[in-house]
C-alpha positions in Angstrom: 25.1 175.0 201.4 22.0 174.2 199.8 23.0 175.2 196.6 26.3 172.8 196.7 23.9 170.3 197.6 21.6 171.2 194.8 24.9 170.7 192.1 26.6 167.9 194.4 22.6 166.1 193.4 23.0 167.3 189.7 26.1 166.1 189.0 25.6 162.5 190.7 22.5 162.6 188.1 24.6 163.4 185.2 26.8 160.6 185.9 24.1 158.1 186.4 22.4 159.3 183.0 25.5 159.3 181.3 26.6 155.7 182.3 23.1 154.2 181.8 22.7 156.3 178.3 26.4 154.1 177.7 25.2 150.9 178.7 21.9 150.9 177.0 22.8 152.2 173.6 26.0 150.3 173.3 26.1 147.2 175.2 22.6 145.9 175.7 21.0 147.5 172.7 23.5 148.6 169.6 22.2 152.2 168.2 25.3 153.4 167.4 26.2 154.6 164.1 28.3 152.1 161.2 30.7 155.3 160.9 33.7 154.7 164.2 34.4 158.2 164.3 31.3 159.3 165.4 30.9 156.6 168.0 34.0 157.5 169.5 33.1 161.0 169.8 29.9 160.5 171.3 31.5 158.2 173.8 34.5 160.2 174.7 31.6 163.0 175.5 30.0 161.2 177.2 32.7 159.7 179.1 34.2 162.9 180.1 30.5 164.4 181.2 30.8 161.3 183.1 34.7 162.1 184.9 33.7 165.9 185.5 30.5 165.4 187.3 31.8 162.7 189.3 34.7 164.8 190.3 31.9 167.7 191.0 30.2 165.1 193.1 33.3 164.3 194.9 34.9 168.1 196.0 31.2 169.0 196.6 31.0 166.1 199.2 34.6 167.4 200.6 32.9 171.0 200.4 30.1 170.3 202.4 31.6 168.5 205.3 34.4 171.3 205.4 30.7 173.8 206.0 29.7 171.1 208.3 33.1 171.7 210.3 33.2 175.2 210.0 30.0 175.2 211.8 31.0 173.5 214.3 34.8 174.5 214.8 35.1 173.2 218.6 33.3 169.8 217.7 36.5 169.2 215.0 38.8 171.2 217.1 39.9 173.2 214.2 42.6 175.9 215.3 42.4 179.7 213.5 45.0 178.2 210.9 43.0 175.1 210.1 39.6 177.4 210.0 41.4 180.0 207.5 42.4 177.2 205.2 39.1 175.3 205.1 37.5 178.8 204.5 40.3 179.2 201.4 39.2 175.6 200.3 35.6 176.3 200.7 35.7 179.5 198.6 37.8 177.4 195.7 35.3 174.3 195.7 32.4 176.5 195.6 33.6 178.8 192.8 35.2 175.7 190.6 31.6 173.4 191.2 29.1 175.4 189.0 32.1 176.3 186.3 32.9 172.2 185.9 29.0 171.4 186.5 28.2 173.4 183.6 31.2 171.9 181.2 29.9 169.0 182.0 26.4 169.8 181.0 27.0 171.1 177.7 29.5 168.1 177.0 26.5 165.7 177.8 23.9 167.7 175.9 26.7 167.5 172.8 26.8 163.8 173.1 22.7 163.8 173.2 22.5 165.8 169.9 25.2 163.7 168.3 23.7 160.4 169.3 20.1 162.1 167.7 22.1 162.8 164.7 23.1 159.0 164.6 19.3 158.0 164.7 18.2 160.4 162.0 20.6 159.3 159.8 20.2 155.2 160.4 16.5 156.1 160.0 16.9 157.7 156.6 19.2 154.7 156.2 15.9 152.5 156.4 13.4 153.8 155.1 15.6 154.7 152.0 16.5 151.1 151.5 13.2 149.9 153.4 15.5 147.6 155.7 16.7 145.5 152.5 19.6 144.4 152.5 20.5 145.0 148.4 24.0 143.4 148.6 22.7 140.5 149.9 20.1 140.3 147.1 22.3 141.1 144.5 25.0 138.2 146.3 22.0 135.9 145.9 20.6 136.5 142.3 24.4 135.7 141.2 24.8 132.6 142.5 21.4 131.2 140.6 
């Protein structure tokens, strides 16, 4: 039980990394990149981190009360059916949860590298052109 509660927490912090990481970078503060592609990709990552964990967070939640009935049979008046069924359930939640905890993990920490990739390269962006804008300058000098 503790260790579904330990994935159940990891997963509701993936989530909330992921959405804030989202937020942050693209709505409050643009660091994205000027090519689409890799935007989208590092947003449908992240996106997807976000789906999976939350469903983690979910069946763990359903996971852990079925443990907290199954302790407890009389107090939820479970019959020998019911028990056999929310022992089958158990055993499927707790053998899916770390599979789809660790997808998620790897799709996050493949948005992460992507998004670090981004910054490298709009860094060499500026200091190559030393934040001048040359178009602009060349726009200028023409019209004089």
């Amino acid at each position: 039980m503790t260790l579904l509660r330990l994935l159940v927490f990891l997963n509701l912090i993936i989530v909330f990394f992921n959405f804030i990481f989202i937020f942050r970078n693209f709505f409050i503060k643009y660091k994205g990149s000027n090519k689409l592609y890799k935007n989208v990709i590092m947003i449908s990552f992240l996106v997807i981190g976000i789906f999976i964990s939350a469903s983690c967070v979910i069946e763990g939640k359903m996971g852990i009360d079925i443990m907290k009935a199954l302790e407890n049979p009389e107090g939820f008046s479970l019959t020998e059916k019911k028990i056999q069924i929310c022992q089958s359930n158990l055993k499927g939640i707790t053998s899916r949860i770390p599979h789809s905890t660790i997808i998620s993990f790897v799709i996050s920490i493949l948005a992460y590298l992507l998004f670090a990739n981004i910054q490298t390269e709009r860094k060499k962006k500026t200091t190559k052109t030393g934040d001048w804008d040359y178009d602009k300058i060349k726009r200028n000098q023409n019209n004089k």
